[in-house]
OpenMM code with the backbone's topology and positions (N, CA, C; nanometers):
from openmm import Vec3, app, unit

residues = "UNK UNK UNK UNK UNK UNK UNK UNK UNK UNK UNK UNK UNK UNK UNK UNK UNK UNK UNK UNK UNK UNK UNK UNK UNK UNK UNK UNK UNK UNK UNK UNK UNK UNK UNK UNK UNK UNK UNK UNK UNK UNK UNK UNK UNK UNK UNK UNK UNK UNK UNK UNK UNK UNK UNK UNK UNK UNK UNK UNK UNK UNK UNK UNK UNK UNK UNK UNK UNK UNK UNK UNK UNK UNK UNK UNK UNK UNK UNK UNK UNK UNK UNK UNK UNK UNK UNK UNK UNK UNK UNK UNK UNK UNK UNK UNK UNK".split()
positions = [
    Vec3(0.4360, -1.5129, -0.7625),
    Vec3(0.3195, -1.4614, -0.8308),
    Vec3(0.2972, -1.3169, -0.7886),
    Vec3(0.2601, -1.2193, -0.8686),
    Vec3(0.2352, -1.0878, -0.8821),
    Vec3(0.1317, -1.0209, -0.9430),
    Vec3(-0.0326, -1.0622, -0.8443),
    Vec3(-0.1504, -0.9647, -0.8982),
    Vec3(-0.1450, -0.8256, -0.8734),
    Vec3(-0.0186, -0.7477, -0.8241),
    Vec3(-0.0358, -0.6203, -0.8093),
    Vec3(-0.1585, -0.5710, -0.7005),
    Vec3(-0.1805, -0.6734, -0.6061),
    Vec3(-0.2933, -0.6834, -0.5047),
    Vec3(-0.1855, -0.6344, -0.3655),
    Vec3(-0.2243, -0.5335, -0.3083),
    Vec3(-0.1322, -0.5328, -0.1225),
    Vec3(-0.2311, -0.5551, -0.0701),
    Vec3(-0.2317, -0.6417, 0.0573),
    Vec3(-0.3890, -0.6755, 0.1343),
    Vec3(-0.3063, -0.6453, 0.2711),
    Vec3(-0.3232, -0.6147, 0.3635),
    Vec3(-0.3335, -0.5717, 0.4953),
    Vec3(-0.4734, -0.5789, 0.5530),
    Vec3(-0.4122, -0.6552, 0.6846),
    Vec3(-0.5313, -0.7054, 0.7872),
    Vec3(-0.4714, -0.6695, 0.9082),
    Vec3(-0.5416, -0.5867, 0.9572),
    Vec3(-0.5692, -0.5296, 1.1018),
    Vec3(-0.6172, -0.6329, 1.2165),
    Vec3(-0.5593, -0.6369, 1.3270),
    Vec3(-0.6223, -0.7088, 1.4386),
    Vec3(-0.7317, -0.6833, 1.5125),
    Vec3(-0.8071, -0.5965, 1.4446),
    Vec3(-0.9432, -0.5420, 1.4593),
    Vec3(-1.0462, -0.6375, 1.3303),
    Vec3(-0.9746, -0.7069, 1.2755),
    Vec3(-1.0541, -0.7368, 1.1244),
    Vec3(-1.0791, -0.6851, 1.0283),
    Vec3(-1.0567, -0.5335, 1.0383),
    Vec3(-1.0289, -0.4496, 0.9025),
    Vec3(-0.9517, -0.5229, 0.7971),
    Vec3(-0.9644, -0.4425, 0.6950),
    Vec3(-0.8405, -0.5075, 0.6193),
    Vec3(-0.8476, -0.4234, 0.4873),
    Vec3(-0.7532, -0.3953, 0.4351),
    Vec3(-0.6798, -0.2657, 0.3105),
    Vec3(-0.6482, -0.3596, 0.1793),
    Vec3(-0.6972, -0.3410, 0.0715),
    Vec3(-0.7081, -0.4192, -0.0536),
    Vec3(-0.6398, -0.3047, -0.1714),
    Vec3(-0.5527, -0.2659, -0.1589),
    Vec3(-0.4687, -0.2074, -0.3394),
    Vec3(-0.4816, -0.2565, -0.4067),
    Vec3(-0.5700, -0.2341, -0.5124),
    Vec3(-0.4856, -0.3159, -0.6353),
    Vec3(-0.4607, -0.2166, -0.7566),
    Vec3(-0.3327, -0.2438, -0.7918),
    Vec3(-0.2664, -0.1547, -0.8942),
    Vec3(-0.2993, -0.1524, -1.0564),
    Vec3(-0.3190, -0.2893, -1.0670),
    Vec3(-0.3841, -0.2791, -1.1769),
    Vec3(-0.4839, -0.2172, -1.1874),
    Vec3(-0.6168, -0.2799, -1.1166),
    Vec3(-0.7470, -0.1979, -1.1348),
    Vec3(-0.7768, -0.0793, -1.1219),
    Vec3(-0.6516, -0.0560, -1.0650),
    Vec3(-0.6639, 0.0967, -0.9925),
    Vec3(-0.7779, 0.1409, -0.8921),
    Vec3(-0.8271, 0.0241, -0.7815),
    Vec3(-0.9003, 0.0457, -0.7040),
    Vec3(-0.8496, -0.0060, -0.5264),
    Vec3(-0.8949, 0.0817, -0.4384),
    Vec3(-0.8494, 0.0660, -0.3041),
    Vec3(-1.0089, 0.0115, -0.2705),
    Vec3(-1.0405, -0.1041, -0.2019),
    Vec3(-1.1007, -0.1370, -0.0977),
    Vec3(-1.0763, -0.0973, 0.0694),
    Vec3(-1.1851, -0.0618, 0.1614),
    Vec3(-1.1042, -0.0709, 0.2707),
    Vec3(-1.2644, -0.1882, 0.3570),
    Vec3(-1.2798, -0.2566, 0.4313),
    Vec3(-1.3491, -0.3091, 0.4867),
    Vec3(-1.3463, -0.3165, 0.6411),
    Vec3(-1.4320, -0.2628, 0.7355),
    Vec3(-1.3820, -0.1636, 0.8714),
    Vec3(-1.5285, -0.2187, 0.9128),
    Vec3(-1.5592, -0.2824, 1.0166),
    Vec3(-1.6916, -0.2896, 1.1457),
    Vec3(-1.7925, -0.3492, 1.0008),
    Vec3(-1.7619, -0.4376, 0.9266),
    Vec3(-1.8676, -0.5242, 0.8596),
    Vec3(-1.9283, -0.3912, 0.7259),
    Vec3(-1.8297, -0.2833, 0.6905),
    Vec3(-1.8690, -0.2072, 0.5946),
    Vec3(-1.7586, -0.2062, 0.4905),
    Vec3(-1.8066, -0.2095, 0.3767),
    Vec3(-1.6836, -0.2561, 0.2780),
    Vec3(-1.6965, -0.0663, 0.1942),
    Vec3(-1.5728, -0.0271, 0.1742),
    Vec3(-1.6110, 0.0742, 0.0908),
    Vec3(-1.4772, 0.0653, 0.0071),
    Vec3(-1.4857, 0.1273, -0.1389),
    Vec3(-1.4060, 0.1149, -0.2405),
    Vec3(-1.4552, 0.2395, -0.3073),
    Vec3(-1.2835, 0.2964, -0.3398),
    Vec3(-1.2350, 0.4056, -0.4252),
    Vec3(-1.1595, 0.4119, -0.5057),
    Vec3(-1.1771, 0.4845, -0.6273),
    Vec3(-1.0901, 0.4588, -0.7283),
    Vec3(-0.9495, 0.5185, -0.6909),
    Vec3(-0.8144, 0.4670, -0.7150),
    Vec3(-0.7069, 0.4687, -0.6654),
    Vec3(-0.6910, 0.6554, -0.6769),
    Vec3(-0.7046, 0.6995, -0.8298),
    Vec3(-0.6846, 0.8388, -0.8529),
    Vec3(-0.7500, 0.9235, -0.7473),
    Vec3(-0.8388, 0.8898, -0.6750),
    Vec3(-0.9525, 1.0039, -0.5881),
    Vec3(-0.8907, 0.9758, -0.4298),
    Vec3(-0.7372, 0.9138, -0.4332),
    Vec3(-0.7181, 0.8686, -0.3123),
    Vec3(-0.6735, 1.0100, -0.2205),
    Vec3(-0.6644, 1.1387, -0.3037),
    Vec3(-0.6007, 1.2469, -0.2091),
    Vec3(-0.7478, 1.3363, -0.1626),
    Vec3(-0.8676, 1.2679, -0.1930),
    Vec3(-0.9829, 1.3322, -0.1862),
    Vec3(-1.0888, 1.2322, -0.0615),
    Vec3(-1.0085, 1.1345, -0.0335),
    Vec3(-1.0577, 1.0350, 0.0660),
    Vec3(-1.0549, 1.1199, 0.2307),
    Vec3(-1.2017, 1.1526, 0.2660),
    Vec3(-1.2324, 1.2019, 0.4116),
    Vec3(-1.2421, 1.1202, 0.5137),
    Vec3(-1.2698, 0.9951, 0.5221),
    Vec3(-1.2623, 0.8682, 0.5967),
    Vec3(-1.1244, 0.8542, 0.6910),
    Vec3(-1.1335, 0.8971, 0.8116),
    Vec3(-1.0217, 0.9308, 0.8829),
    Vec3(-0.9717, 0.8044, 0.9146),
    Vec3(-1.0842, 0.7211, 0.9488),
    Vec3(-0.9838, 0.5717, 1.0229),
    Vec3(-0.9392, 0.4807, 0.8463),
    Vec3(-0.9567, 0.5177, 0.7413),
    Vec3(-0.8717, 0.4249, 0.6386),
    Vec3(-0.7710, 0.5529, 0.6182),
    Vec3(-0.7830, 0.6722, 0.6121),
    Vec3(-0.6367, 0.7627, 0.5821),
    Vec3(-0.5236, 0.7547, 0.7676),
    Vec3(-0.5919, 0.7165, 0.8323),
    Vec3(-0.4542, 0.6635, 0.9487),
    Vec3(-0.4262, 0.4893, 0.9136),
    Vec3(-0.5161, 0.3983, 0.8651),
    Vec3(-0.4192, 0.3077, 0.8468),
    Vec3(-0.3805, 0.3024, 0.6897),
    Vec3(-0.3623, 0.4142, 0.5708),
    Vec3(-0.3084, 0.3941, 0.5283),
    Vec3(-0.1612, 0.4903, 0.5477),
    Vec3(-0.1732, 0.5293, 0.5945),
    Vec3(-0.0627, 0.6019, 0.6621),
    Vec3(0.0595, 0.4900, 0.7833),
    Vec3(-0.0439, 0.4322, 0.8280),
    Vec3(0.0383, 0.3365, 0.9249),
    Vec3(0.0984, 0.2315, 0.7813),
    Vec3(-0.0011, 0.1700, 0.6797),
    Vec3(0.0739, 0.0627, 0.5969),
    Vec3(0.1933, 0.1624, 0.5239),
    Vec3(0.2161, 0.2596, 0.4682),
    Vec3(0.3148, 0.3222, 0.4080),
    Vec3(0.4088, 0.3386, 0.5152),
    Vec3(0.3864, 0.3717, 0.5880),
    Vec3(0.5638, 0.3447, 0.7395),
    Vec3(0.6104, 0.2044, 0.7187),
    Vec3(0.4880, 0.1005, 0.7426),
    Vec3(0.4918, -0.0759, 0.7186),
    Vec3(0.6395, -0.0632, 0.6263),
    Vec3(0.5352, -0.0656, 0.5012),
    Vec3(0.6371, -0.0765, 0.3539),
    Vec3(0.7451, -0.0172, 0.3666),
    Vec3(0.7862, 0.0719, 0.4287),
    Vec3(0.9101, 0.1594, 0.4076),
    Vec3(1.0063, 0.0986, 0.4904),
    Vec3(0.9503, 0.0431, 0.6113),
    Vec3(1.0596, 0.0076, 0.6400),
    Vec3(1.0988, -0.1547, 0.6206),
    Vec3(1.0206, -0.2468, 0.5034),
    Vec3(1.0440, -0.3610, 0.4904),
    Vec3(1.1668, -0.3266, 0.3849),
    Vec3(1.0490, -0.2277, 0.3071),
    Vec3(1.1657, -0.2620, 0.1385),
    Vec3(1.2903, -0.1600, 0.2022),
    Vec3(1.3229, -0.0753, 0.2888),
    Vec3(1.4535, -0.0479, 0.3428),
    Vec3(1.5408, -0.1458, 0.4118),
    Vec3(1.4650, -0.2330, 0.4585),
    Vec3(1.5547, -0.3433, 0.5283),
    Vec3(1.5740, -0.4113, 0.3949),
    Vec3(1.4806, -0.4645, 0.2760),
    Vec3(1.5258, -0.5210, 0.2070),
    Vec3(1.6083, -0.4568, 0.0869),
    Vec3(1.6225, -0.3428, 0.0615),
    Vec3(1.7166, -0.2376, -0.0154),
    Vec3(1.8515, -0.2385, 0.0338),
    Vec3(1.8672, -0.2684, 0.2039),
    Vec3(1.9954, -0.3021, 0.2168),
    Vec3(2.0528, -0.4236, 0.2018),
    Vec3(1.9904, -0.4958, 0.2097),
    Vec3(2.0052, -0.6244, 0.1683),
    Vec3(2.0572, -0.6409, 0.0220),
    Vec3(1.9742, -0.5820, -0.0945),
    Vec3(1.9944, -0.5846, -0.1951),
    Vec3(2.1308, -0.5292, -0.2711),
    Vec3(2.2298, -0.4431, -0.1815),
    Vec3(2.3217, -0.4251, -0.1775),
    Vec3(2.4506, -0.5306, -0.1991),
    Vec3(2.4212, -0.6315, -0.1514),
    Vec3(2.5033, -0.7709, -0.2052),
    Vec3(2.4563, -0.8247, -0.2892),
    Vec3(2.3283, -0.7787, -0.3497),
    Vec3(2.2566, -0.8790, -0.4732),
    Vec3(2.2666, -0.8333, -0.5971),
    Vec3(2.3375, -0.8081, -0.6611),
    Vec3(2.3302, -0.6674, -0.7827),
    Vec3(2.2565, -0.7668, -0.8813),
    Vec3(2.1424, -0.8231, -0.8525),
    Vec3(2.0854, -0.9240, -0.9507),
    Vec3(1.9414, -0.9361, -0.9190),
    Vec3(1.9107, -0.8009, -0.8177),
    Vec3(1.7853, -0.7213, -0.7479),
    Vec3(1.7169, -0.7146, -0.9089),
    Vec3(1.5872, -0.7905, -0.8719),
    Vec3(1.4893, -0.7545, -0.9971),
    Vec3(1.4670, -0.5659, -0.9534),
    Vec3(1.4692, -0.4964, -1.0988),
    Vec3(1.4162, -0.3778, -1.1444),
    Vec3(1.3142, -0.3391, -1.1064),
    Vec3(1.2354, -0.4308, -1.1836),
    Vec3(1.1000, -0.4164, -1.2315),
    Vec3(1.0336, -0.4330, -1.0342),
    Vec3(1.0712, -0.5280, -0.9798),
    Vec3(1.0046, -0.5051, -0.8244),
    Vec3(1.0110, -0.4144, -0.7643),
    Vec3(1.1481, -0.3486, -0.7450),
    Vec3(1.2001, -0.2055, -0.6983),
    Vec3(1.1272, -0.1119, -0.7444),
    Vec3(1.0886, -0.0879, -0.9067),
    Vec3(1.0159, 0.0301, -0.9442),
    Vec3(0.8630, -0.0032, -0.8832),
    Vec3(0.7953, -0.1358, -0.8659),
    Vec3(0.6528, -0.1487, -0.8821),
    Vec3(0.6807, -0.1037, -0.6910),
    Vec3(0.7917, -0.1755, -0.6253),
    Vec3(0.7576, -0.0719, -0.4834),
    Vec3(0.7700, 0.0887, -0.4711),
    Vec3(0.8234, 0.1223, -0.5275),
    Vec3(0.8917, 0.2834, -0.5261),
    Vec3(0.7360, 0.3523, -0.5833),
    Vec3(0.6448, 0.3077, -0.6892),
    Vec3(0.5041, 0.3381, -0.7566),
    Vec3(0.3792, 0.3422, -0.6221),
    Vec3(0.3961, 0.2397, -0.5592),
    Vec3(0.3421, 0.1717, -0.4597),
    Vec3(0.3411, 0.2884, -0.3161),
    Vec3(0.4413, 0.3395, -0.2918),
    Vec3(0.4825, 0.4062, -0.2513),
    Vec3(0.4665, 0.5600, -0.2435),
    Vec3(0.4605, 0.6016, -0.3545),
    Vec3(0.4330, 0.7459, -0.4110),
    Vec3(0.2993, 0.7251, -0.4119),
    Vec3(0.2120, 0.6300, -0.4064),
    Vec3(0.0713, 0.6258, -0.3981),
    Vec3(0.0151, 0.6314, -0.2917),
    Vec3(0.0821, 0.5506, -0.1927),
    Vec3(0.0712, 0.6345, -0.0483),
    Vec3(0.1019, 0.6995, 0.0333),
    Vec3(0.1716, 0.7393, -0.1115),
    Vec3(0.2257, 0.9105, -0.0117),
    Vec3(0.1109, 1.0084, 0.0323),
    Vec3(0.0035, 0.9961, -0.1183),
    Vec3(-0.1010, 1.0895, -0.1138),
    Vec3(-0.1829, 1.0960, -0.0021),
    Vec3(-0.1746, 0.9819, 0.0726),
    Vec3(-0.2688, 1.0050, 0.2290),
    Vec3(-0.1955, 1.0635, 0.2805),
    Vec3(-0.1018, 1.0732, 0.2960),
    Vec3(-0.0417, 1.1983, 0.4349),
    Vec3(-0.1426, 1.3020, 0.4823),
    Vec3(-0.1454, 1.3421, 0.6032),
    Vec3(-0.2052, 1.4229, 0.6149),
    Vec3(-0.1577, 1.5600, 0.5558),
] * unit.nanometer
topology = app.Topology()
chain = topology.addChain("A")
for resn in residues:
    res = topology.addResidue(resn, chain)
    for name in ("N", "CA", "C"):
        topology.addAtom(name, app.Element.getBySymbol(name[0]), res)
């Protein structure tokens, strides 16, 4: 199943909500929930959600690289997943500092 939802949970209880469709980021941090529209994500001043979204984009990179090599024996690698990570991706690029 594929709601286009990434959820990340912190061992602090935070926790990071994408969703691609809606085009909205949740972040929920010390019992405060705040949500931004995905487009306004290079305009986000909130330092502790732009370091963990910075920490989840290292995450991702190096899953779907372990799994990109993998996919190297699979030439039967769905497309359509590869592009929706590679999208996924370029979206959090925009937090970089």
């Amino acid at each position: 199943m594929n709601n286009q939802t990434l959820q990340v949970a912190f061992k602090d209880d935070s926790v990071l909500l994408i969703n691609t469709h809606t085009k909205i980021l949740n972040f929920v941090h010390k019992k405060t929930s705040n949500t931004f529209p995905l487009e306004a994500v290079s305009n986000i001043e909130n330092k502790e959600l732009r370091r963990r979204l910075k920490y989840t984009e290292e995450v991702l990179k190096n899953i779907w690289t372990a799994q990109s090599d993998g996919a190297h024996s699979n030439p039967n690698k769905d497309s359509t997943q590869m592009g929706n990570k590679h999208n996924l991706c370029r979206l959090l690029n925009r937090f970089s500092p």
